[in-house]
C-alpha positions as CSV (number, residue, x, y, z in Angstrom):
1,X,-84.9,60.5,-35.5
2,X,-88.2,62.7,-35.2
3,X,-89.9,63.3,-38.6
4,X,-92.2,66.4,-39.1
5,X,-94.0,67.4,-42.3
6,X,-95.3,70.4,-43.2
7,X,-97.0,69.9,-46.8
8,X,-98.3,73.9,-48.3
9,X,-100.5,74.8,-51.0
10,X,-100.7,70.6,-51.2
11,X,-102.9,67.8,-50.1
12,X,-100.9,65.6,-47.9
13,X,-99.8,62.8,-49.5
14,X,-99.1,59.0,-47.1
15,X,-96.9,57.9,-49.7
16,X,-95.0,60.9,-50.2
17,X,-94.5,61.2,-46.8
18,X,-93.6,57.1,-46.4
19,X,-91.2,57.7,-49.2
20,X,-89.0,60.5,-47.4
21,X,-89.0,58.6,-44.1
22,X,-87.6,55.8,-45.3
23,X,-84.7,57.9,-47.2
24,X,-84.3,60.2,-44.6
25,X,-84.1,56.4,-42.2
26,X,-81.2,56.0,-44.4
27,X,-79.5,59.2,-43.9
28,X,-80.0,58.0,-39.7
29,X,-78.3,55.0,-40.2
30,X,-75.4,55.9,-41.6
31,X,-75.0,59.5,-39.8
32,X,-75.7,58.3,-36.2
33,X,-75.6,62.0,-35.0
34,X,-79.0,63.4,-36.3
35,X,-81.3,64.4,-34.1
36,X,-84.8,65.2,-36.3
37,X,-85.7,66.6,-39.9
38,X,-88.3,69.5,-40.7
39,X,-89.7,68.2,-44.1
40,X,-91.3,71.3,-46.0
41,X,-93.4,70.1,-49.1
42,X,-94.9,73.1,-51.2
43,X,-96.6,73.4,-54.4
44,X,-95.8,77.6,-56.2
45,X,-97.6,78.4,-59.4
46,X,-99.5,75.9,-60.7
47,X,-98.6,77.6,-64.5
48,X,-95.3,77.2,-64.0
49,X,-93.8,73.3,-65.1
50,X,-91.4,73.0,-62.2
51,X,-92.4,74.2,-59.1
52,X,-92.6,71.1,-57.0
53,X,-90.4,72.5,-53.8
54,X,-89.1,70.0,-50.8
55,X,-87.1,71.7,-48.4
56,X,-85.7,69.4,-45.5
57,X,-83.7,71.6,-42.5
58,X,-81.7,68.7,-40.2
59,X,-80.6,69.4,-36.4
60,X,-78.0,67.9,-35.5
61,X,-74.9,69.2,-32.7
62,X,-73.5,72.3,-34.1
63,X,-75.4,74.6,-36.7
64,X,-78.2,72.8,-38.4
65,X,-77.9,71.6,-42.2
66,X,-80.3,72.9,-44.6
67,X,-81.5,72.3,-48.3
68,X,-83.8,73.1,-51.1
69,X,-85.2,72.0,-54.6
70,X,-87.8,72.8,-57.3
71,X,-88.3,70.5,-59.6
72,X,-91.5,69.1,-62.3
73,X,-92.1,66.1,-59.5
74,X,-91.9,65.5,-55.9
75,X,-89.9,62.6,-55.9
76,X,-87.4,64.2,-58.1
77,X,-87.3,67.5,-55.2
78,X,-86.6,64.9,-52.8
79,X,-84.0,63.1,-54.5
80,X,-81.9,66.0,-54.7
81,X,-82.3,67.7,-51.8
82,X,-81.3,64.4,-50.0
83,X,-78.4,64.1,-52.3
84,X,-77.2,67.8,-51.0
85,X,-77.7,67.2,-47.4
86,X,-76.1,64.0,-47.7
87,X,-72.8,65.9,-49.1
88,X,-73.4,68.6,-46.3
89,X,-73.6,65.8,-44.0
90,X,-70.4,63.7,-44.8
91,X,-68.5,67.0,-44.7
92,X,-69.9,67.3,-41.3
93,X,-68.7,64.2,-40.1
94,X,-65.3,64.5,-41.2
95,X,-65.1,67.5,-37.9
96,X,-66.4,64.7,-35.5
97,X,-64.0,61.7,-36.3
98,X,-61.8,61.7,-33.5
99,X,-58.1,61.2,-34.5
């Protein structure tokens, strides 16, 4: 599965970007039918405690899956965003099992 990142009003960050391969690796493994992942990291108001946004949009056959978070870290952001595209995905899954 193809990985782009797209980090905005943020430095890139290796790690950060090592830690959401390796779930999104995860996700690949057990969903077989994922084509690539847009990974959006963004940084809005700098006053503000949460604002720590991932956004990840998958392609996959049929309509692609997409989902957001803000929360106080990045790791956090991730977390549930993977967590919601991992119930969007299972859902998915159940319309290609073949009876």
């Amino acid at each position: 599965m193809t990985v782009n990142f797209q980090y905005v009003n943020t430095d890139v960050s290796e790690s950060l970007s090592t830690y959401i391969n390796e779930r999104l690796e995860k996700l690949a493994n057990k969903f077989e039918f994922l084509i690539s992942a847009q990974v959006y990291i963004k940084h809005e108001d700098p006053n503000h405690e949460a604002g720590k946004i991932c956004n990840i949009e998958l392609s996959l056959p049929g309509p692609r899956i997409f989902a957001t978070s803000n929360e106080h870290t990045y790791e956090l952001a991730v977390n549930k965003t993977i967590s919601d595209l991992k119930r969007q995905l299972e859902k998915r899954k159940e319309v290609y099992k073949v009876y």
